[in-house]
Structures are given as C-alpha cells and as structure tokens.
C-alpha positions as CSV (number, residue, x, y, z in Angstrom):
1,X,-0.4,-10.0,16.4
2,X,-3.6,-11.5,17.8
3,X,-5.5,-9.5,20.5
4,X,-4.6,-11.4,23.8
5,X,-8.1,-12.5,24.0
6,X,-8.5,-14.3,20.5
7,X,-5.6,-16.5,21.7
8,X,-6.1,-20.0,22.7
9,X,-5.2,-20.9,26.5
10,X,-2.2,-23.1,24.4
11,X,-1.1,-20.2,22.3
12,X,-0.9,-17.9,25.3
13,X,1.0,-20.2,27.8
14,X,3.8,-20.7,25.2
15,X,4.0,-17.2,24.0
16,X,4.5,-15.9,27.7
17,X,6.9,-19.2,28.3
18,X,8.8,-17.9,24.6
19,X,8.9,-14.3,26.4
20,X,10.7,-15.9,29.7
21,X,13.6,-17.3,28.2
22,X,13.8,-14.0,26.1
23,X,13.5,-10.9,27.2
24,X,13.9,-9.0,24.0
25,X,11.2,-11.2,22.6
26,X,9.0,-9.6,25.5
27,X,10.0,-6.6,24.4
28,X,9.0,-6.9,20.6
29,X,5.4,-8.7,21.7
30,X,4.7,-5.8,24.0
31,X,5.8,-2.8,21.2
32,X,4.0,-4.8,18.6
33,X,1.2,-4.9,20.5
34,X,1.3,-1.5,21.5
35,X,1.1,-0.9,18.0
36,X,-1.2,-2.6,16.7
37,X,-3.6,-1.6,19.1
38,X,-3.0,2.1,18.3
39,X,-3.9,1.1,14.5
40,X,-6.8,-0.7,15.4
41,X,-8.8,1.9,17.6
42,X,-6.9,5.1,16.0
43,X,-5.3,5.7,19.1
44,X,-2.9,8.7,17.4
45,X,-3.1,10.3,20.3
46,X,-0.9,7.9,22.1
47,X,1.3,7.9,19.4
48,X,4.2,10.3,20.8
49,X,4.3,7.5,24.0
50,X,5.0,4.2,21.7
51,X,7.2,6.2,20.1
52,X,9.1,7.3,23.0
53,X,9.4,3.8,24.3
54,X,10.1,2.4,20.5
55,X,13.5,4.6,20.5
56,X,14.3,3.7,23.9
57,X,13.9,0.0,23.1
58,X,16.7,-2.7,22.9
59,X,15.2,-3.7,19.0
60,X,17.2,-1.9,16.5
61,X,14.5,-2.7,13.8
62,X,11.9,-1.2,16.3
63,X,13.9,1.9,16.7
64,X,14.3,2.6,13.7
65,X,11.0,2.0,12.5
66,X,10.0,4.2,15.3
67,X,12.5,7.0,14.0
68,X,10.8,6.6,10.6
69,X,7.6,8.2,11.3
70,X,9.3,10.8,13.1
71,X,9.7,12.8,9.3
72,X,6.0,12.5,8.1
73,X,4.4,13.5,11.9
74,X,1.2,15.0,10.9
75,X,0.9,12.4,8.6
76,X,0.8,9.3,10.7
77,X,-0.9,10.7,13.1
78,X,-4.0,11.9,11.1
79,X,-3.7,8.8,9.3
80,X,-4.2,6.7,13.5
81,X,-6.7,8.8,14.2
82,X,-9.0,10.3,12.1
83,X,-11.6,7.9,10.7
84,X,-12.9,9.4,6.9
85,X,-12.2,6.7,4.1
86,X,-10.8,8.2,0.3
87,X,-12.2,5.1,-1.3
88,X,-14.0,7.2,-4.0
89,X,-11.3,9.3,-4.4
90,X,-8.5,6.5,-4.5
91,X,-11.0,4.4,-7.1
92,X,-10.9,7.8,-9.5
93,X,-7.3,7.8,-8.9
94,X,-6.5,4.0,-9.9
95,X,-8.7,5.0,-13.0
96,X,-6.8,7.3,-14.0
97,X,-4.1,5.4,-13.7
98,X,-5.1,2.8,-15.8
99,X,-5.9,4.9,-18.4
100,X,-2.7,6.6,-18.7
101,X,-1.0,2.7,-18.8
102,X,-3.5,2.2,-21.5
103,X,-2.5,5.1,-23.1
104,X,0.9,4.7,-22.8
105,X,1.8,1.3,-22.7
106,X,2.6,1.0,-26.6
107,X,1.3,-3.0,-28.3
108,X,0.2,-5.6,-26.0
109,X,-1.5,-8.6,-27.7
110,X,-4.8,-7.8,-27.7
111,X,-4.5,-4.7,-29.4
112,X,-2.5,-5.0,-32.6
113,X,0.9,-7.1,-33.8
114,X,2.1,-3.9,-35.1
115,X,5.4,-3.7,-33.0
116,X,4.8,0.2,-34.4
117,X,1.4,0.3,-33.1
118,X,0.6,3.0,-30.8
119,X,-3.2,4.0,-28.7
120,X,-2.1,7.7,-30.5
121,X,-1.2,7.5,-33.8
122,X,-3.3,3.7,-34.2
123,X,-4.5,3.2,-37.9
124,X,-8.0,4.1,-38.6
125,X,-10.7,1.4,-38.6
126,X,-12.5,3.0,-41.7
127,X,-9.9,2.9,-45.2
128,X,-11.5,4.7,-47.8
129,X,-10.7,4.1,-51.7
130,X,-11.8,5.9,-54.2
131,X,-11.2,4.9,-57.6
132,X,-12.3,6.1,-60.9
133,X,-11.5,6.2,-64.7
134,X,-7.7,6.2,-65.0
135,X,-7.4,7.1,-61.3
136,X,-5.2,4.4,-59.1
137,X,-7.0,3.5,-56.0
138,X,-6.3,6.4,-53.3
C-alpha cells in the first residue's frame, strides 16, 4: 500500500513482475491503490469512479467491499472529503464512556471485595455510632 514512489527500485520490479504472472493481482494493486489514494488526499469526489470500476472488477472481496459503501453514500463521501477533525468531541464522548463503565461495571479489585458492592448503592466511608447510657451502639 506504499505510494509508488516510496518503493525501492527492488520492491517495484518484483511487484510489477508478481502483477505479470497474475492479472487479478494487477487488478487488486491498481483498486488498492486507487483507494488509498482517494483516502489520503480526500479525493470523495472521485469516489462514484473507483466504485464503478470496484463492481466491475474480477475480485469478489473488492466488489463487495465496493457494494458496501453503496448504503451509507453521504457518509463515505463527506467522510473522503471534507477535512474537520471531532477529536474534542470524540475525547468528551470516550469520557463519557468511561464513566458510564465505571458506573456500571459492578466490583473490580480495586474498589471493594464486596461481590455486592456496587458505585450506587457503595457503603458510606463515614459510620457513625452513637452510644449512651443503656443505649446499644446505633
């Protein structure tokens, strides 16, 4: 999945030598390629032509991985080509997330060897006894 030109001279000569004795080989280097390309310089506007030649390709795996974005469209294609970042909003999600596990995990070993213990109904800290003249501690 290297760009062509970050291959060595080696690397190259055997891949196009692999690709002669095999054409489907070719095939899956050129739609990978294609691909890959599209993911690395958000090229979603060329997305409906890989596609087209993905489902008219020999590769069942690439057809059908080609068949797969077909449902989710306007998805996939935002998603090659426009260029904002959730990383805040993904980092408050994955907080949230962990929270909730925290929640709603039940024991784990650093919290209490009560197999009863729960985050919501956890025993106090504080125990209070009172105790007087004739009075049992409370």
């Amino acid at each position: 999945m290297r760009p062509i030109d970050k291959l060595t001279d080696e690397h190259r000569a055997e891949l196009e030598r692999l690709c002669g004795l095999c054409p489907d080989l070719a095939a899956i280097r050129d739609l990978a390629r294609g691909f890959t390309d599209l993911v690395r310089t958000r090229g979603g506007d060329r997305l409906t032509t890989w596609v087209e030649q993905a489902e008219h390709s020999t590769i069942a795996e690439i057809r059908s991985f080609a068949k797969g974005l077909r449902p989710d469209w306007d998805a996939v294609r935002a998603g090659l080509t426009t260029s904002w970042n959730s990383g805040a909003v993904e980092g408050s999600v994955n907080r949230i997330k962990t929270l909730k596990r925290q929640m709603y995990a039940g024991p784990t070993p650093t919290c209490s060897a009560d197999p009863s213990y729960s985050p919501i109904n956890r025993p106090s800290a504080i125990t209070e006894t009172v105790s007087g003249p004739g009075q049992e501690d409370r």
